[in-house]
Structures are given as structure tokens and as C-alpha cells.
N, CA, C and O atoms as a Tripos MOL2 file, in Angstrom:
@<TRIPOS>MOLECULE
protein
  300   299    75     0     0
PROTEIN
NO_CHARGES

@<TRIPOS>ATOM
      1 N         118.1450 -101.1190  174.7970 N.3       1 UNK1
      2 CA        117.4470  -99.9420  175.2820 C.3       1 UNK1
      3 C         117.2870  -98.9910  174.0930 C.2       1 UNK1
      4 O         118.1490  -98.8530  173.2250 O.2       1 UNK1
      5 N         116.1240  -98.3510  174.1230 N.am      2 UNK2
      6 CA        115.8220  -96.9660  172.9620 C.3       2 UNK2
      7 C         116.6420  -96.7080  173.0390 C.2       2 UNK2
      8 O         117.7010  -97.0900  173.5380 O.2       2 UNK2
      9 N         116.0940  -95.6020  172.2720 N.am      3 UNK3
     10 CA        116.8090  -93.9170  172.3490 C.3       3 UNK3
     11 C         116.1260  -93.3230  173.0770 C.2       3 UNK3
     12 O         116.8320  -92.6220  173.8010 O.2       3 UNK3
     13 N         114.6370  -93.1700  173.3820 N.am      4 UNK4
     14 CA        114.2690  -92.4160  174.0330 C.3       4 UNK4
     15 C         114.5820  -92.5120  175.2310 C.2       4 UNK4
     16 O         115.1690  -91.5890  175.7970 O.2       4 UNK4
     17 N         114.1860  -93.8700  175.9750 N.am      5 UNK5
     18 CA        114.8610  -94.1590  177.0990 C.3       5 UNK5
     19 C         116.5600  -93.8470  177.3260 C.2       5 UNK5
     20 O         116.8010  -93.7390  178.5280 O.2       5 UNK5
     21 N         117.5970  -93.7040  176.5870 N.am      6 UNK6
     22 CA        118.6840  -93.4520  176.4640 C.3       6 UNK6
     23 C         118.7240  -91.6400  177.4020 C.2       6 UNK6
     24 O         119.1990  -90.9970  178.3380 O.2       6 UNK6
     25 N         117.8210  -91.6210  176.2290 N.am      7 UNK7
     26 CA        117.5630  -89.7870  176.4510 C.3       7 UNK7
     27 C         116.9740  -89.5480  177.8190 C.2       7 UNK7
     28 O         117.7720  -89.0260  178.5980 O.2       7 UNK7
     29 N         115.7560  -89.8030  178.3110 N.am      8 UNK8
     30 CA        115.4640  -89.7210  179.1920 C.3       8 UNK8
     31 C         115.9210  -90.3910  180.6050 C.2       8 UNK8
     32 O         115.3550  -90.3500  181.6970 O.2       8 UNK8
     33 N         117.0570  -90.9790  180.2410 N.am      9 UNK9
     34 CA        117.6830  -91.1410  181.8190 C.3       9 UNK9
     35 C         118.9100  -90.5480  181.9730 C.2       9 UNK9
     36 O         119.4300  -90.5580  183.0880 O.2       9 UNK9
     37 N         119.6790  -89.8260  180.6650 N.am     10 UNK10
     38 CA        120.6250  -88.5620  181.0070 C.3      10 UNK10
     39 C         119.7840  -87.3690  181.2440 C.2      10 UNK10
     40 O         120.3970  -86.4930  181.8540 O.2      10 UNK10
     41 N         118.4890  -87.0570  180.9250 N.am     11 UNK11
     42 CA        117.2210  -86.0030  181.5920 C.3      11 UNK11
     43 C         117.2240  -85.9840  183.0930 C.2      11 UNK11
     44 O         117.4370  -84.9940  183.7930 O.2      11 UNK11
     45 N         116.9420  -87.2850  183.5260 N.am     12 UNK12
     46 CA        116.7540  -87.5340  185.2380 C.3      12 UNK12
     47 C         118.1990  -87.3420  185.9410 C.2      12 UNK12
     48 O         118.4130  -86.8230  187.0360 O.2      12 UNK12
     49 N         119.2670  -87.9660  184.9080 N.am     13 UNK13
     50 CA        120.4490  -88.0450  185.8960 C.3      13 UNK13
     51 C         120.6320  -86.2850  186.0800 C.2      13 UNK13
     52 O         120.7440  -86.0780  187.2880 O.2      13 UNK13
     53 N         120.6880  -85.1770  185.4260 N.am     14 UNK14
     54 CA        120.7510  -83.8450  185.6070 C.3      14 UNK14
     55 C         119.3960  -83.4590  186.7680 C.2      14 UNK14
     56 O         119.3690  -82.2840  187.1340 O.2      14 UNK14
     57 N         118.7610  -84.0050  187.0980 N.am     15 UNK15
     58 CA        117.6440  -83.3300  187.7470 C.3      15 UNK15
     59 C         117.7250  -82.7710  189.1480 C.2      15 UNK15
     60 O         118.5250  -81.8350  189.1760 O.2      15 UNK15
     61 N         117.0880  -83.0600  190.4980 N.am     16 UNK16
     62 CA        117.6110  -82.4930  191.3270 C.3      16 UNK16
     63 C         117.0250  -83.8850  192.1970 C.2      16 UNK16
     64 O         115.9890  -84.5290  192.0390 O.2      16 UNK16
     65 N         118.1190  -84.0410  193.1450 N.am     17 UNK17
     66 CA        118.4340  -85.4880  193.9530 C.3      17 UNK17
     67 C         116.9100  -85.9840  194.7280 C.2      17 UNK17
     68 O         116.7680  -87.0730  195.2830 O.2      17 UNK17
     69 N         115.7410  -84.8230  194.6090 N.am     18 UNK18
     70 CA        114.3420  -85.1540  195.1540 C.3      18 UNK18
     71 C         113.5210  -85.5610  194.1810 C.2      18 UNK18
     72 O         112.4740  -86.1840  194.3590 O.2      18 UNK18
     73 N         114.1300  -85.1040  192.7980 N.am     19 UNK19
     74 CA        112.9210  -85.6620  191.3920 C.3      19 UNK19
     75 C         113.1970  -86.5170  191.0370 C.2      19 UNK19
     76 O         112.3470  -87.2470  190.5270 O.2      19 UNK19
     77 N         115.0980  -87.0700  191.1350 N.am     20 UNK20
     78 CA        115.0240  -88.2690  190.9920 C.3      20 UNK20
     79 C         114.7600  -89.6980  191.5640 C.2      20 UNK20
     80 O         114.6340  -90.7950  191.0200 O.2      20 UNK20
     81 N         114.7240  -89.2610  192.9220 N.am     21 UNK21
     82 CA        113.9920  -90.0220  193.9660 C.3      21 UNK21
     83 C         112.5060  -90.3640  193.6560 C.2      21 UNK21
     84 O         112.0000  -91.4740  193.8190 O.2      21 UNK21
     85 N         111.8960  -89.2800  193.1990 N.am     22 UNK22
     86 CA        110.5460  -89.3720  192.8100 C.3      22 UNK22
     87 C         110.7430  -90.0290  191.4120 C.2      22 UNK22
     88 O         109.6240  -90.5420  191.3740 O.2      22 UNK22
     89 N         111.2660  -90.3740  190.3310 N.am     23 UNK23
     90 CA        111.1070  -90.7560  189.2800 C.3      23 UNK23
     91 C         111.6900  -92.3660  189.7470 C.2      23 UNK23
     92 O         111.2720  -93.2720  189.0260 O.2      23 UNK23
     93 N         112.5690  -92.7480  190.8330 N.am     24 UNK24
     94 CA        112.4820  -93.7410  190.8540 C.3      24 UNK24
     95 C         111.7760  -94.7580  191.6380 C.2      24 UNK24
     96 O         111.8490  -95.9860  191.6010 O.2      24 UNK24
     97 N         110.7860  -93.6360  192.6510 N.am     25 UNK25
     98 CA        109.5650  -94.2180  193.1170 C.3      25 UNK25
     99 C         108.2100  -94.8890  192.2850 C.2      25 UNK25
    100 O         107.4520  -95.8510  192.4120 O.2      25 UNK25
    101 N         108.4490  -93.5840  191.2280 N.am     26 UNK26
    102 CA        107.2370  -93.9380  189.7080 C.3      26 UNK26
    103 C         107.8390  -94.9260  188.7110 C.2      26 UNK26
    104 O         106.9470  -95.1250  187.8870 O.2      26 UNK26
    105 N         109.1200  -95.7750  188.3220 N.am     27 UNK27
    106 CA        109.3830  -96.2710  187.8390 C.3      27 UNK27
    107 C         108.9770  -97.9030  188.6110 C.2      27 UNK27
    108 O         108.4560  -98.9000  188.1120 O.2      27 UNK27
    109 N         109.5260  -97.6060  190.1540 N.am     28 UNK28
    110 CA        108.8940  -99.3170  190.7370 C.3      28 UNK28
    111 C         107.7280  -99.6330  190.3480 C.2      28 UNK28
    112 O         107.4190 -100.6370  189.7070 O.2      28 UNK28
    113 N         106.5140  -98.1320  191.0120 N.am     29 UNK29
    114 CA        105.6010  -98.6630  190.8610 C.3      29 UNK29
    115 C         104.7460  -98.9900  189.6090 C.2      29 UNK29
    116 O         103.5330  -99.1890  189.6750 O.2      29 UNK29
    117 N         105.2290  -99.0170  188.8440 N.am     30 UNK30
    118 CA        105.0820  -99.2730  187.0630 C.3      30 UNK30
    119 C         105.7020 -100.6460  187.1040 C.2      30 UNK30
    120 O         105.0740 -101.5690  186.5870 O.2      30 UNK30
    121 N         106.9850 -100.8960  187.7200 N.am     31 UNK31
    122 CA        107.5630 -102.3500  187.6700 C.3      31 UNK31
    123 C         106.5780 -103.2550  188.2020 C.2      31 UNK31
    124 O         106.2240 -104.2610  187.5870 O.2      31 UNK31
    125 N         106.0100 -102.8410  189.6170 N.am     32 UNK32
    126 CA        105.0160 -103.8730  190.3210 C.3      32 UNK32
    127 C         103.7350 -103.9910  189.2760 C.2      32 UNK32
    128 O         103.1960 -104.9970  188.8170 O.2      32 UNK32
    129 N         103.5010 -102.8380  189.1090 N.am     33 UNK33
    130 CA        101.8890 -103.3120  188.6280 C.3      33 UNK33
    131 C         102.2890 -104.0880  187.1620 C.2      33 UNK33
    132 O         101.3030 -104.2020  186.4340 O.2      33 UNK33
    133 N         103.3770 -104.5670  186.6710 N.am     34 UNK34
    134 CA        103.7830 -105.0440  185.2180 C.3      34 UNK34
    135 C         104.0880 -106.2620  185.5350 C.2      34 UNK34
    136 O         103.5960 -107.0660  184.7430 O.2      34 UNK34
    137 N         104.9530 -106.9270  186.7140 N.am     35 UNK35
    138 CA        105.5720 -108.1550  187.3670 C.3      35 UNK35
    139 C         104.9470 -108.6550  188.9140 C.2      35 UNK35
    140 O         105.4590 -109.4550  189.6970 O.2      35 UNK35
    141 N         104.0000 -108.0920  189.0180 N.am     36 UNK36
    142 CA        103.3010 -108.1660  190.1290 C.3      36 UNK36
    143 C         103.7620 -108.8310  191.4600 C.2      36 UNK36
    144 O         103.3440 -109.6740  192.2550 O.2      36 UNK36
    145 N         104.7910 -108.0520  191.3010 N.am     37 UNK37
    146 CA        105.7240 -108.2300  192.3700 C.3      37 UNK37
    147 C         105.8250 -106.7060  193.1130 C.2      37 UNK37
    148 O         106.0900 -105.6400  192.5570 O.2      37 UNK37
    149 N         105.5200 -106.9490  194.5880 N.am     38 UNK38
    150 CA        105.5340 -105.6670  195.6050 C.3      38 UNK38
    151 C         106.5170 -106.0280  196.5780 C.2      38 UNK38
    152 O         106.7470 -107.1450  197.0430 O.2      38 UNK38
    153 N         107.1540 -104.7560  196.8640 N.am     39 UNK39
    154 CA        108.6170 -104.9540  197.3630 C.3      39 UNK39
    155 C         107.8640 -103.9980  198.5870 C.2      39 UNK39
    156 O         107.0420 -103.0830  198.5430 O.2      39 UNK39
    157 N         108.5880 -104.7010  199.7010 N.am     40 UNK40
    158 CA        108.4680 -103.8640  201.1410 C.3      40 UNK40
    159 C         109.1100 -102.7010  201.1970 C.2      40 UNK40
    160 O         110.2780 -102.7390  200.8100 O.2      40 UNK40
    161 N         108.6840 -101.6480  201.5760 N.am     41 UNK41
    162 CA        110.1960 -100.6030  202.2750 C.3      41 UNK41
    163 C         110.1970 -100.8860  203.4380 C.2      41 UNK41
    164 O         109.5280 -101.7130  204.0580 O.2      41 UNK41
    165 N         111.0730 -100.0900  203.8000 N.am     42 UNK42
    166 CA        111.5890 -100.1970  205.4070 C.3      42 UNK42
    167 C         110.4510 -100.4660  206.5610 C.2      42 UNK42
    168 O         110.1910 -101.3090  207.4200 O.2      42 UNK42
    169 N         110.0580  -99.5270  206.1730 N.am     43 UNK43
    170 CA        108.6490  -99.0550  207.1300 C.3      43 UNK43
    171 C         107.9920 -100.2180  207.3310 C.2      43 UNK43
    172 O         107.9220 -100.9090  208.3480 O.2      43 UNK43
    173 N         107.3660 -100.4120  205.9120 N.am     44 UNK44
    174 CA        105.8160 -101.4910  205.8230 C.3      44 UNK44
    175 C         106.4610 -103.1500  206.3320 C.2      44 UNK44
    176 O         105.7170 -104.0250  206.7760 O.2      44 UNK44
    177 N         108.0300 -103.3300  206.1460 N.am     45 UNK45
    178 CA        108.5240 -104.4020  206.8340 C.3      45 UNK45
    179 C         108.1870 -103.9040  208.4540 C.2      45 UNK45
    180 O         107.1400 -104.3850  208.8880 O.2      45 UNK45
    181 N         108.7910 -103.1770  209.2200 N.am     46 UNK46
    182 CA        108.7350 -102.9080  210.2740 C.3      46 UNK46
    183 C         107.8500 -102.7900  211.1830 C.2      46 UNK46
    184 O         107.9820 -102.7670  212.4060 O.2      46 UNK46
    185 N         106.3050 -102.6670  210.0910 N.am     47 UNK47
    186 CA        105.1720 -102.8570  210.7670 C.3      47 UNK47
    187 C         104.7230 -103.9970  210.4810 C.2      47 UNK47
    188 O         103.9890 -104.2190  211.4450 O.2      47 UNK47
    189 N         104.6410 -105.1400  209.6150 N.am     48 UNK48
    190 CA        104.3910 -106.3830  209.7260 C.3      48 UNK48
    191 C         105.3340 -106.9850  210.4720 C.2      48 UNK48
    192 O         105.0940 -108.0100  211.1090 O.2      48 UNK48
    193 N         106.5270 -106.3800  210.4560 N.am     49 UNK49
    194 CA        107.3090 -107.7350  211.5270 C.3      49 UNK49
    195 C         106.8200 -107.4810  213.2990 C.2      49 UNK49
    196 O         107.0280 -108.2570  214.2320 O.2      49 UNK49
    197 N         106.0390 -105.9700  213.3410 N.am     50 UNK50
    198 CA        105.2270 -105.7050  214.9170 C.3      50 UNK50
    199 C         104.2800 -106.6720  215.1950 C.2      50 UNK50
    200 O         104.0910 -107.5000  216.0860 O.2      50 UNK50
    201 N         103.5940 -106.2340  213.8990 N.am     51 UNK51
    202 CA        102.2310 -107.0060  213.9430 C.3      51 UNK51
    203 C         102.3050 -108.7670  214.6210 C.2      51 UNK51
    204 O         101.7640 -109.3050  215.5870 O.2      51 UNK51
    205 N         103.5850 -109.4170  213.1860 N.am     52 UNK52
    206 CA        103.6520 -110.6720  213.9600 C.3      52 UNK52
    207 C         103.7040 -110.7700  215.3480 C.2      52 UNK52
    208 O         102.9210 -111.3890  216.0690 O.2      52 UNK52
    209 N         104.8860 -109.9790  215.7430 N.am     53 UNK53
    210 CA        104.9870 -109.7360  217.6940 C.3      53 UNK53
    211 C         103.9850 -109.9510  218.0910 C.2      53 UNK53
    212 O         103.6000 -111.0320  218.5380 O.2      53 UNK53
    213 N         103.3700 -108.9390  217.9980 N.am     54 UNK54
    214 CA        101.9730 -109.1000  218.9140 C.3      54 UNK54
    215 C         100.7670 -110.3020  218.9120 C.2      54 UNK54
    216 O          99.8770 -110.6450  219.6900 O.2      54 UNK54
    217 N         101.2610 -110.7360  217.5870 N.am     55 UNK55
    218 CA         99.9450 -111.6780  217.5000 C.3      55 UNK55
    219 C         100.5710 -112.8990  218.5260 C.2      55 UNK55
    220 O          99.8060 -113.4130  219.3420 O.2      55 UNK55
    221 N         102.1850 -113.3940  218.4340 N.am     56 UNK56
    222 CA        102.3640 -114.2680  219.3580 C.3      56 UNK56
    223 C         101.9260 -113.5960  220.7530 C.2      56 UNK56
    224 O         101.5530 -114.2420  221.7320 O.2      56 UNK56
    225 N         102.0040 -112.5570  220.7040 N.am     57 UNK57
    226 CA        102.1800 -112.1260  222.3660 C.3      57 UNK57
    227 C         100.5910 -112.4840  223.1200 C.2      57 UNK57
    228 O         100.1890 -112.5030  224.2840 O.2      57 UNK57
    229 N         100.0060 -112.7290  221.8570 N.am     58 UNK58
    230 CA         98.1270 -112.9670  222.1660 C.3      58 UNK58
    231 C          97.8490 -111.2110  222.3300 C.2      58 UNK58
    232 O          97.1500 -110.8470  223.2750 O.2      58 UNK58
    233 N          98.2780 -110.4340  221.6200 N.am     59 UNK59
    234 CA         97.5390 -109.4780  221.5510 C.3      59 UNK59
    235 C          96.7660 -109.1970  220.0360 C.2      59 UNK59
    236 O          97.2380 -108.4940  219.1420 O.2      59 UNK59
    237 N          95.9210 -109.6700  220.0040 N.am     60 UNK60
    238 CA         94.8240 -109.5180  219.1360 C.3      60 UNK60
    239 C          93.3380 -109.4380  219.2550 C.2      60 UNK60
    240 O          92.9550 -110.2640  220.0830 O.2      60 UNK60
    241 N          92.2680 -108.6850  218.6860 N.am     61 UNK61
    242 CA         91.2380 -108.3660  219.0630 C.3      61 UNK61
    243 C          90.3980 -109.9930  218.8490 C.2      61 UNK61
    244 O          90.6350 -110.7550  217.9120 O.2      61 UNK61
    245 N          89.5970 -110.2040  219.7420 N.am     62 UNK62
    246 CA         88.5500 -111.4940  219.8160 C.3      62 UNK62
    247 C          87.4050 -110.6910  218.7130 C.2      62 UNK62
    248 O          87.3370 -109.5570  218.2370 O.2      62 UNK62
    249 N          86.5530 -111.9780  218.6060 N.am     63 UNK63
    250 CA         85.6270 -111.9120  217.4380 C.3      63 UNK63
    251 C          84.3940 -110.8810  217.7760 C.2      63 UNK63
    252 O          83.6440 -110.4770  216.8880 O.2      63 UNK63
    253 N          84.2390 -110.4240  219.4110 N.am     64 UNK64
    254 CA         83.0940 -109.6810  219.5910 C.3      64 UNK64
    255 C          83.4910 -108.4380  219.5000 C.2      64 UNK64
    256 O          82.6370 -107.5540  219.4400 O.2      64 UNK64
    257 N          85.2300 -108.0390  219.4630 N.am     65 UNK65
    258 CA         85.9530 -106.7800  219.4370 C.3      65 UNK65
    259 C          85.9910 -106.6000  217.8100 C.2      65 UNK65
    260 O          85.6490 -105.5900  217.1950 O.2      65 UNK65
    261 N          86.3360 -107.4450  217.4330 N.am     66 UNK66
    262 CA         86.3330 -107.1150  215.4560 C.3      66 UNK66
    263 C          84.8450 -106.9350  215.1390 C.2      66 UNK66
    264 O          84.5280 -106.1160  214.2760 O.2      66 UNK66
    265 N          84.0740 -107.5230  215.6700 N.am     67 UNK67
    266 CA         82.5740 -107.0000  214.9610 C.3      67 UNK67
    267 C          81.7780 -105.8260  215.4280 C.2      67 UNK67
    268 O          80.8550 -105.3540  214.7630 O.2      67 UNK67
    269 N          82.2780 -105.2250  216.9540 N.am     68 UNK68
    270 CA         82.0820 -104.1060  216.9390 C.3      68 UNK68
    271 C          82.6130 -103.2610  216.3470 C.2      68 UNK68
    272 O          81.9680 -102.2870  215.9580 O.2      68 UNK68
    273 N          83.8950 -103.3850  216.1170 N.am     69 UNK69
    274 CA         84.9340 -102.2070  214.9770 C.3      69 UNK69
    275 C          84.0210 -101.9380  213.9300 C.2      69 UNK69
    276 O          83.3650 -100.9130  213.7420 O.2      69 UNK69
    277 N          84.0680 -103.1690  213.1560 N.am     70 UNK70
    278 CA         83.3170 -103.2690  212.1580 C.3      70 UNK70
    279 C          82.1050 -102.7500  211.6300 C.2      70 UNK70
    280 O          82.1020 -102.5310  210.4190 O.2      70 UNK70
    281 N          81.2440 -102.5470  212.1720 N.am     71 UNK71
    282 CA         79.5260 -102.1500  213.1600 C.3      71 UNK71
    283 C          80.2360 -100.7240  212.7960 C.2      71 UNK71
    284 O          80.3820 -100.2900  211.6540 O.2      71 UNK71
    285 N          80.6060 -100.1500  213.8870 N.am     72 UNK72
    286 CA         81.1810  -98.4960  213.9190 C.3      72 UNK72
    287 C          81.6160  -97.8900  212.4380 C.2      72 UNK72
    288 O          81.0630  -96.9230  211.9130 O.2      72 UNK72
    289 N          82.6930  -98.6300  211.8770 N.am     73 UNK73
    290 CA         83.2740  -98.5350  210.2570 C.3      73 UNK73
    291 C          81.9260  -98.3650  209.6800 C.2      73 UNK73
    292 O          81.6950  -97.2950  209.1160 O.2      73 UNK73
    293 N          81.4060  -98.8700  209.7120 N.am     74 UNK74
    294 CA         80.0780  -99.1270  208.4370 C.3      74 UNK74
    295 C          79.3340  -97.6490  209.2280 C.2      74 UNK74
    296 O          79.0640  -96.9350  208.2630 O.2      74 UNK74
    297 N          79.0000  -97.0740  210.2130 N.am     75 UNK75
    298 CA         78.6390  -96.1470  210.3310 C.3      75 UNK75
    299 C          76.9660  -96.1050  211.0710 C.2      75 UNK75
    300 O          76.4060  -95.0270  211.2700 O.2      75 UNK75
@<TRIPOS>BOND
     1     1     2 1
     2     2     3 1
     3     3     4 2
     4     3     5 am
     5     5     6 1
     6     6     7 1
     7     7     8 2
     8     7     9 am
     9     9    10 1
    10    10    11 1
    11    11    12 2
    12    11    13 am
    13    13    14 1
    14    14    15 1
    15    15    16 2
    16    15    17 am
    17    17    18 1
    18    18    19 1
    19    19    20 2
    20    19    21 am
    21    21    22 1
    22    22    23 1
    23    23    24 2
    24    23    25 am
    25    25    26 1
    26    26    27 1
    27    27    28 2
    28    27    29 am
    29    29    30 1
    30    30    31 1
    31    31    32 2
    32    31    33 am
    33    33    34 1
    34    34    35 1
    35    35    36 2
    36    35    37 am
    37    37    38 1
    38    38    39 1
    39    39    40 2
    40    39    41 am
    41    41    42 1
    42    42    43 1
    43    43    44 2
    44    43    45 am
    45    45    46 1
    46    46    47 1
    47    47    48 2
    48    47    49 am
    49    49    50 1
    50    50    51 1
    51    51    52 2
    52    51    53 am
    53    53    54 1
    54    54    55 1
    55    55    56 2
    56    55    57 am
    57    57    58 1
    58    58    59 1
    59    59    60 2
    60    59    61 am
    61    61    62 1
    62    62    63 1
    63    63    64 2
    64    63    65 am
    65    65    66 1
    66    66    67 1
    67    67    68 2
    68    67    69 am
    69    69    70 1
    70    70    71 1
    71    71    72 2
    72    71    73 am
    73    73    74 1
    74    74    75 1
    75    75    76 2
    76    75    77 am
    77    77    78 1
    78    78    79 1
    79    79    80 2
    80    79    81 am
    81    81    82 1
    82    82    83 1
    83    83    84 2
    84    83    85 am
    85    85    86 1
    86    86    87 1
    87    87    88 2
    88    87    89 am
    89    89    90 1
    90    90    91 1
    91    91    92 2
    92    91    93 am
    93    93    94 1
    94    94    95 1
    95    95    96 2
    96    95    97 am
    97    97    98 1
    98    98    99 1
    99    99   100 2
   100    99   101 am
   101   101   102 1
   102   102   103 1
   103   103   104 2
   104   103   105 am
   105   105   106 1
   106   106   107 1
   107   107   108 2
   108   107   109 am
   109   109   110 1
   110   110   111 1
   111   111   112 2
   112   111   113 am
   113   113   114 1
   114   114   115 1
   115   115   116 2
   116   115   117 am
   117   117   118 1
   118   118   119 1
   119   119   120 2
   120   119   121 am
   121   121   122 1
   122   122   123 1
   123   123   124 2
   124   123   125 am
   125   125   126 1
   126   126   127 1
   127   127   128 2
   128   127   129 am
   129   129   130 1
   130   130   131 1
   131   131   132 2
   132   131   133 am
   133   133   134 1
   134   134   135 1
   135   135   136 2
   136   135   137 am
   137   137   138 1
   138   138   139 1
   139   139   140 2
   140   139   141 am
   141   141   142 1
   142   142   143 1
   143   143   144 2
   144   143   145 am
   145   145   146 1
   146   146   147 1
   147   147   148 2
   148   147   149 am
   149   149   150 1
   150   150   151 1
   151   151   152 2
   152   151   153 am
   153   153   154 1
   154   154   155 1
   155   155   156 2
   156   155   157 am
   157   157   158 1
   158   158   159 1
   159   159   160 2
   160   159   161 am
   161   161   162 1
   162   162   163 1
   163   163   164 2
   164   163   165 am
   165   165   166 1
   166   166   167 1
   167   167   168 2
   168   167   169 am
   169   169   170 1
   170   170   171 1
   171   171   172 2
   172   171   173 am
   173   173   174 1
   174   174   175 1
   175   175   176 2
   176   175   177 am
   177   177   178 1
   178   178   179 1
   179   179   180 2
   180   179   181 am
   181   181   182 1
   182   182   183 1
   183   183   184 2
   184   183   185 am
   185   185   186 1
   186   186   187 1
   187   187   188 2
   188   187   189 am
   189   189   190 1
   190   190   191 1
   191   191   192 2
   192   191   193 am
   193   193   194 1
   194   194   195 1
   195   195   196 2
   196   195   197 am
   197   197   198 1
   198   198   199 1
   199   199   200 2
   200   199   201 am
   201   201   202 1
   202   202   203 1
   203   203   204 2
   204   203   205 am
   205   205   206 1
   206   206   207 1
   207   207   208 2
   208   207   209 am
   209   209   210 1
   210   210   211 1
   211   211   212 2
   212   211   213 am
   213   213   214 1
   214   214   215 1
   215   215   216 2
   216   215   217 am
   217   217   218 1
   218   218   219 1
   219   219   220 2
   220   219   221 am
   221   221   222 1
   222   222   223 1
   223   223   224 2
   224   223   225 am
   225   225   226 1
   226   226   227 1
   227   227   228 2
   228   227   229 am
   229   229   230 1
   230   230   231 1
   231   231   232 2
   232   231   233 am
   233   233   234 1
   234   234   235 1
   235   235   236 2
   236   235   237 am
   237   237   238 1
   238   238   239 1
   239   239   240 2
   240   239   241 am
   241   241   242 1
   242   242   243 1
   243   243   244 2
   244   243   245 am
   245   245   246 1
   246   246   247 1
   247   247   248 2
   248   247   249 am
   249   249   250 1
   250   250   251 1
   251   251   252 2
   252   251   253 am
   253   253   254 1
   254   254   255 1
   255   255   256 2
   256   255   257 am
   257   257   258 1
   258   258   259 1
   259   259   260 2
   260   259   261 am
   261   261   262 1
   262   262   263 1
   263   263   264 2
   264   263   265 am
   265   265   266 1
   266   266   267 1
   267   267   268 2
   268   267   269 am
   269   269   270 1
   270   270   271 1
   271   271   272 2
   272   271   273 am
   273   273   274 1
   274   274   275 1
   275   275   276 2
   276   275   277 am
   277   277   278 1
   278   278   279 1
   279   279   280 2
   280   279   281 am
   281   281   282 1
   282   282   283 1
   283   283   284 2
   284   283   285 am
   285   285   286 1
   286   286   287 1
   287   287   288 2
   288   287   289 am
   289   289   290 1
   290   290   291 1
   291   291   292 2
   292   291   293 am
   293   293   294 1
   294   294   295 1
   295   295   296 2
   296   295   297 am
   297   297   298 1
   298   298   299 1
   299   299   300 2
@<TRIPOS>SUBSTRUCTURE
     1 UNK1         2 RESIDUE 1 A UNK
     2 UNK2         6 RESIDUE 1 A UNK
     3 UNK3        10 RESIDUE 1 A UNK
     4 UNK4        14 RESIDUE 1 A UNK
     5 UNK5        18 RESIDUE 1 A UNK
     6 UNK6        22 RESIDUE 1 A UNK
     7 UNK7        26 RESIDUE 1 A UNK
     8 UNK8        30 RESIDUE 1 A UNK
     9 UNK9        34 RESIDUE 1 A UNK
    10 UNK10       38 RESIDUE 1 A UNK
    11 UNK11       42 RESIDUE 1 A UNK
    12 UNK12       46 RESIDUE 1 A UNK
    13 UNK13       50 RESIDUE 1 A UNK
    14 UNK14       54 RESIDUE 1 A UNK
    15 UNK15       58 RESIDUE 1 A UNK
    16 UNK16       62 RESIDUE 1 A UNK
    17 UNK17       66 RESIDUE 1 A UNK
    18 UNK18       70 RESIDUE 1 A UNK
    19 UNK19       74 RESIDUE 1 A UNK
    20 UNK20       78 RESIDUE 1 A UNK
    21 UNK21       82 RESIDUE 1 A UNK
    22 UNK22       86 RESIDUE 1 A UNK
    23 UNK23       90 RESIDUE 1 A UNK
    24 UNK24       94 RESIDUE 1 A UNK
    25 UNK25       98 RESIDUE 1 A UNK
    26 UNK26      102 RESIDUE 1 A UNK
    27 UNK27      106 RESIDUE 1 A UNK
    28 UNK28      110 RESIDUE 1 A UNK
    29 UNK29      114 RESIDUE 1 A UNK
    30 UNK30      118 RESIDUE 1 A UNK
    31 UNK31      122 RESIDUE 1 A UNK
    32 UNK32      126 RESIDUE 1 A UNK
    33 UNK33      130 RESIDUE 1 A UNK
    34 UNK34      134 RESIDUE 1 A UNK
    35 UNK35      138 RESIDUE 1 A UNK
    36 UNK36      142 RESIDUE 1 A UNK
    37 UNK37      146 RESIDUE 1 A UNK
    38 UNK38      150 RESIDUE 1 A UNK
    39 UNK39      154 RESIDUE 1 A UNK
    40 UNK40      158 RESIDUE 1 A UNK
    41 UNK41      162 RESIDUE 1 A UNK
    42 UNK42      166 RESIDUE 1 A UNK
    43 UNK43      170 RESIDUE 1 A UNK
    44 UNK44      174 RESIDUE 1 A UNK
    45 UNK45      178 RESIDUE 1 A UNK
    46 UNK46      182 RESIDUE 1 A UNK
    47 UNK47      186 RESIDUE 1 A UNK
    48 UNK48      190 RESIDUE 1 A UNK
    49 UNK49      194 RESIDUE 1 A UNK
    50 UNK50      198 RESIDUE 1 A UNK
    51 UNK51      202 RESIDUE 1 A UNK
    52 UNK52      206 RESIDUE 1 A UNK
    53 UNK53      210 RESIDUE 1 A UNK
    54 UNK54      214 RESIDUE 1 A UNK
    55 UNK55      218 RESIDUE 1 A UNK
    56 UNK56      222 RESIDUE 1 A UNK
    57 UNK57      226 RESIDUE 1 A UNK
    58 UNK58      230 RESIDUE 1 A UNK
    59 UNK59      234 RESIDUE 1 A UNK
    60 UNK60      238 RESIDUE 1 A UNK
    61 UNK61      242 RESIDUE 1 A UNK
    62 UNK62      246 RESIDUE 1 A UNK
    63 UNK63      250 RESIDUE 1 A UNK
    64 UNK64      254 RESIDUE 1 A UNK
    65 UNK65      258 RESIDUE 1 A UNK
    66 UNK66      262 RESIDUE 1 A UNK
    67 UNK67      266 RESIDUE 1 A UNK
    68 UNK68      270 RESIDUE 1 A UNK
    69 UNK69      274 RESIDUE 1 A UNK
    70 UNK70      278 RESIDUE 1 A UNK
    71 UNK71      282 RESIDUE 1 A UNK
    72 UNK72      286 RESIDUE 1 A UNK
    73 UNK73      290 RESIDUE 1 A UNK
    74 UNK74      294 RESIDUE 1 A UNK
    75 UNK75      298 RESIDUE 1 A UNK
């Protein structure tokens, strides 16, 4: 590791427990777009693991319901 980097993570460790949250939100997303690897949070798991639900449950829109969406979107 640098120095600068040395330096700048006794900078963050003094900061205040919301900037460093935020500096280690801006550090992933610098990791993903470098290793192109995207990590779930809580949330975005919690809504794909719904989504699956429902699709077994047969709740999903048929092809004349997606192309009206669609139709409307476009404006």
C-alpha cells in the first residue's frame, strides 16, 4: 500500500461514522466497475428473491399486458 493511501485511510478513520459509510459506499462502487463484480445489498436481494415468488406463483404479466405497458412508456 502507498503512502497516500496510508494517509488517507487514517483521514476517513477520524471522520464522522456517516462519511465513512459514504466513503465506503464510493470505494465498492469503484471496486465493481474495476472487477465487474456487483454485490447485492440487502434490499436488491429481497426484491429479487419476491420477484422469483411470484413468478412461481404465476403472477406475471402475459404478452398483451407487457405490450401495453410498453405502448404507454414510450408515450
Amino acid at each position: 500500500m502507498n503512502k497516500v493511501l496510508e494517509n488517507l485511510i487514517e483521514r476517513v478513520a477520524a471522520l464522522p461514522k456517516a462519511a465513512q459509510e459514504e466513503v465506503v459506499r464510493s470505494v465498492i462502487e469503484i471496486e465493481q466497475r474495476h472487477t465487474g463484480v456487483y454485490r447485492l445489498d440487502d434490499e436488491e436481494r429481497a426484491d429479487i428473491l419476491e420477484a422469483l415468488e411470484e413468478m412461481k406463483r404465476g403472477e406475471v404479466a402475459g404478452n398483451d399486458e407487457a405490450a401495453a405497458l410498453f405502448a404507454r412508456l414510450r408515450g
